[in-house]
N, C-alpha and C positions, 0 to 999 in steps of 0.2 A: 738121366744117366750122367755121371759124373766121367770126363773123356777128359787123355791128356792128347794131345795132339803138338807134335812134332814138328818143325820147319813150317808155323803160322804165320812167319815175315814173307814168304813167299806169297806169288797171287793163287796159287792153287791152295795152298795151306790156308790161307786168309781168307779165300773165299769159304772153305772147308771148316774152319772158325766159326765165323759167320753163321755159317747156316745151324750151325749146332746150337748155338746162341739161340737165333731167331726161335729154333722150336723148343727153345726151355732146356734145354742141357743143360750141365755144369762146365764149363770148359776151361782147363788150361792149359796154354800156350807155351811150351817148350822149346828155345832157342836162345842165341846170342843176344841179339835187337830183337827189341821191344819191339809187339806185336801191333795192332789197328788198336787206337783208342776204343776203351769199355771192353776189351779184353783184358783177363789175368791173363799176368805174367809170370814164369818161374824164370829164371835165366838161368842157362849153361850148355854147356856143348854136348853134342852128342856122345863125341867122342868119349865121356866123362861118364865113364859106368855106375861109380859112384851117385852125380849127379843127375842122370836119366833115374835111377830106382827110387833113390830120395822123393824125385818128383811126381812118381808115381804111386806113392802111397796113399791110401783111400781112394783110390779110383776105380771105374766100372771099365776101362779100358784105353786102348793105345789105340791111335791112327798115326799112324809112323811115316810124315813125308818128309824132314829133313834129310837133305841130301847135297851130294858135292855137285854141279850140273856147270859143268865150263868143257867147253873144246880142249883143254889143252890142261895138266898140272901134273906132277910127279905122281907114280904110281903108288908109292906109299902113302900120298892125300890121299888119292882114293880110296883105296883098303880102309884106311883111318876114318870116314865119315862112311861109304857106303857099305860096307861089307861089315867093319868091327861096330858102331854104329847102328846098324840096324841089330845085331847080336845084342847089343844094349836096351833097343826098345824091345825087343821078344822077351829079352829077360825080363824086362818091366810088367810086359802085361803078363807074361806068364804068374806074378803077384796081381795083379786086375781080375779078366774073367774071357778079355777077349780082345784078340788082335786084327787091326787092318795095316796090312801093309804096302805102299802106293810103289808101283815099279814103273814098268815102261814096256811096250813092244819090241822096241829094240833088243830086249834080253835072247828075240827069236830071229832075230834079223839074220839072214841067208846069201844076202847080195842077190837076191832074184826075185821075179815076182811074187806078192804074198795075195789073191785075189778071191775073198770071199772067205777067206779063213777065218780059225779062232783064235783061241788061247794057245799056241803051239808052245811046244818044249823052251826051256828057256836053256839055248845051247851055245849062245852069240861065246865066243871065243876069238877075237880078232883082234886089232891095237886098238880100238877107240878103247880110252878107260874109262870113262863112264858108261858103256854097256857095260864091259868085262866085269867091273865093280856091283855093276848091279844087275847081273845076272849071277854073281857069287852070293848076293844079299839075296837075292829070292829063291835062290836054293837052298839056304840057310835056312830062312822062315818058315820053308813047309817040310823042311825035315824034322817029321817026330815032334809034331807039334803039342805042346802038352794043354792049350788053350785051343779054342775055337780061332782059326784063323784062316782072313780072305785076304789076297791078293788083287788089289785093282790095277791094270797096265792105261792109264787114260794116254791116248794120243794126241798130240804135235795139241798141246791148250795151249790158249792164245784168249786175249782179250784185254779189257783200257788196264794201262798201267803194268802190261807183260814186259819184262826187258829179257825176256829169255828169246821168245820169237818175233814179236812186233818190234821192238826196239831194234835189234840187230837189223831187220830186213829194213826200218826206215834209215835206221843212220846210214847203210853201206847204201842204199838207195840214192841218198843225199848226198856220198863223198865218191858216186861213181862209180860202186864197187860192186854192184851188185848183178851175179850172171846166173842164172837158172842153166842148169846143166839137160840136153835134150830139147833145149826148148822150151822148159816147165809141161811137158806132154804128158806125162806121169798120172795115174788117177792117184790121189792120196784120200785117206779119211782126217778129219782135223775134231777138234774139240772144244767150244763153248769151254770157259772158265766154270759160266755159271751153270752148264750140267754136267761135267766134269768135278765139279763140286757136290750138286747133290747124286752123283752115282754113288762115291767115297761115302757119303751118308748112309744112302741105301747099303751098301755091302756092310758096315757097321752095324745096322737093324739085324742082318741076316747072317752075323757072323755068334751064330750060338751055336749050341750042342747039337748035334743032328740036322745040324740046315744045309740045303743042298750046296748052298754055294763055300762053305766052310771046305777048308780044306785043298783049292785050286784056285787059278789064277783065270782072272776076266778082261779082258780087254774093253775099253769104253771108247767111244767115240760118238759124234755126231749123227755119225749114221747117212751124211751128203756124199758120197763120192768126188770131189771134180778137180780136174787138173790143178799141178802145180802152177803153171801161169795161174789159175782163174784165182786162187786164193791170194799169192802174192797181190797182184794185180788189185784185188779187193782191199785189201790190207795198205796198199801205198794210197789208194785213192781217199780211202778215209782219214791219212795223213796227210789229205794235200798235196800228196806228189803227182803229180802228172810223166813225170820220165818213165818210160818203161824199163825193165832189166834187158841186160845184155844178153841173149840165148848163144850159149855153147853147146857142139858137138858131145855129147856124155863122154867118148873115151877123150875128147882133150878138158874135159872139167875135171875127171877124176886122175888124168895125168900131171897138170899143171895144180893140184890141189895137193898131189904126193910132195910134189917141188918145193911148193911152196911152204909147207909143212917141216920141209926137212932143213928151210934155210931162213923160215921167220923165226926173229928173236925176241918177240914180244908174247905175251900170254894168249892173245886170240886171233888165229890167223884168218883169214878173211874166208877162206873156205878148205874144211880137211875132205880128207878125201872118203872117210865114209859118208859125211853130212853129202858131198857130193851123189857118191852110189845111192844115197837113201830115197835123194832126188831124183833120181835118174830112173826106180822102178816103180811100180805099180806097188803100194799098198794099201787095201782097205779090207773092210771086216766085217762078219755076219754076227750083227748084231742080234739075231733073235734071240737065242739060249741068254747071252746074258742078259738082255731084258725081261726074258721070262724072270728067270732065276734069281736077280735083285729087285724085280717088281722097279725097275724103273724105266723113264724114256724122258731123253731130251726134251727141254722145253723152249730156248730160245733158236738155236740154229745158229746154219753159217750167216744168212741173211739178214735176220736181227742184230745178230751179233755184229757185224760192220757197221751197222745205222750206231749202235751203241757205242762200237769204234770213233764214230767221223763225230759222235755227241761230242766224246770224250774230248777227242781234240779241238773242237770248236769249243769248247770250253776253256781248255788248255789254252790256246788262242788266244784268246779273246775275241 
């Protein structure tokens, strides 16, 4: 299959690359920076309607994960990469044959527990602008869809060389900053890179004409449950760090995070106050429908996954 895929500088996109490669695909890689050596390159922005269709011509389809992913940037970025943007890659594959498009659970985020659920509504309408952003893109994508089209939501991925989850919780780890709201008491589900990567595969297999999963969106994960502490905590130790975070009461994390939000002048403030709430409830997910229905199941876990973490950095290291 000949696949352009989108935001491949990233480790989800790269890993996603990757694996299309390994099984004989044709792949190119759609973005600003150059993708992982022995990947094609196209370069250009998403933003660039023009440039996204260009890129797309002779191709068997679109995996669409470039995306704007920051705490904090004007509203109009947003719109600009996640919502007009992803309107660019639909149109593209809408000339392909078939689209995936990679969102987030957050699109269904409620401020309250989500425990054992699925795929809910994507209603998230709050200030974060990267839900708001990309709960407008995936309502986009399956409206009136004129191609076969899946929505994959993979949660909280993490793995070597993440600077979206691992990097932030080592560095604020490192410069003291680091405080788990509730305590980290929270169940969360999290997500392998590298089966967070091949779920995106699998939903691409199953995204044809009449396939069950065409048409709705899937939530992925790991499928482990277990506390906020247990993950952080995992995640600092394969760094090296021995300090543990600081536990705060949830209603003075998500108070002292509005504050802070309202009077930091730098681009990422050390904690907003949804990232807060997000931490502060219970979310995980019943994974069986979509394992049935993509025919896939994790392979490394959270536990693997850390020993390949502590590699990483012992390597790093020296």
């Amino acid at each position: 299959m000949r696949v352009l895929v989108t935001g491949a500088s990233s480790l989800l996109g790269g890993a996603v690359a990757a694996a299309l490669v390994d099984r004989g695909d044709d792949v190119t890689c759609f973005q600003r920076r150059p993708p992982a050596p022995g990947l094609r390159h196209a370069p250009g922005d998403i933003r660039d309607r023009d440039a996204v269709l260009g890129a797309a011509l002779g191709h068997d389809a679109v995996v669409h994960l470039a995306a704007l992913v920051v705490p904090r940037a004007p509203w109009t970025d947003f719109v600009a990469v996640n919502v007009h943007g992803s309107a660019h890659a639909r149109q593209a594959a809408e000339r392909c044959g078939r689209f995936v498009h990679v969102s987030t659970p957050s699109v269904a985020f409620r401020d309250r527990p989500a425990m054992g659920v699925g795929a809910e509504a994507p209603t998230y309408d709050g200030r974060d602008g990267y839900a708001r952003s990309k709960t407008m893109a995936e309502r986009l994508v399956l409206d009136a869809t004129a191609v076969p089209t899946v929505v994959v939501r993979p949660h909280l991925v993490w793995g070597p060389g993440d600077t979206q989850l691992v990097q932030r919780l080592v560095d604020r780890a490192r410069a003291g900053r680091l405080a788990l709201p509730d305590g980290g008491r929270a169940l969360i589900d999290t997500t392998y890179v590298d089966d967070a990567g091949a779920a995106i595969v699998a939903a691409l297999d199953h995204a044809g004409p009449g396939d069950e999963a065409a048409g709705a969106a899937w939530v992925v994960t790991g499928g482990e449950p277990r506390p906020v502490a247990d993950i952080v905590d995992g995640i600092l130790r394969a760094a090296g760090i021995t300090t543990a975070a600081r536990r705060l009461p949830a209603p003075v994390a998500a108070a002292g995070a509005s504050l802070v939000e309202r009077l930091w002048r730098g681009d990422e403030p050390p904690l907003t106050h949804f990232a807060a709430r997000q931490l502060s409830v219970a979310h995980w997910f019943d994974q069986r429908e979509t394992r049935r229905v993509l025919g896939w199941q994790p392979s490394v876990g959270i536990d693997r996954g850390l020993q390949h973490l502590a590699d990483w950095y012992a390597d790093r290291n020296g």
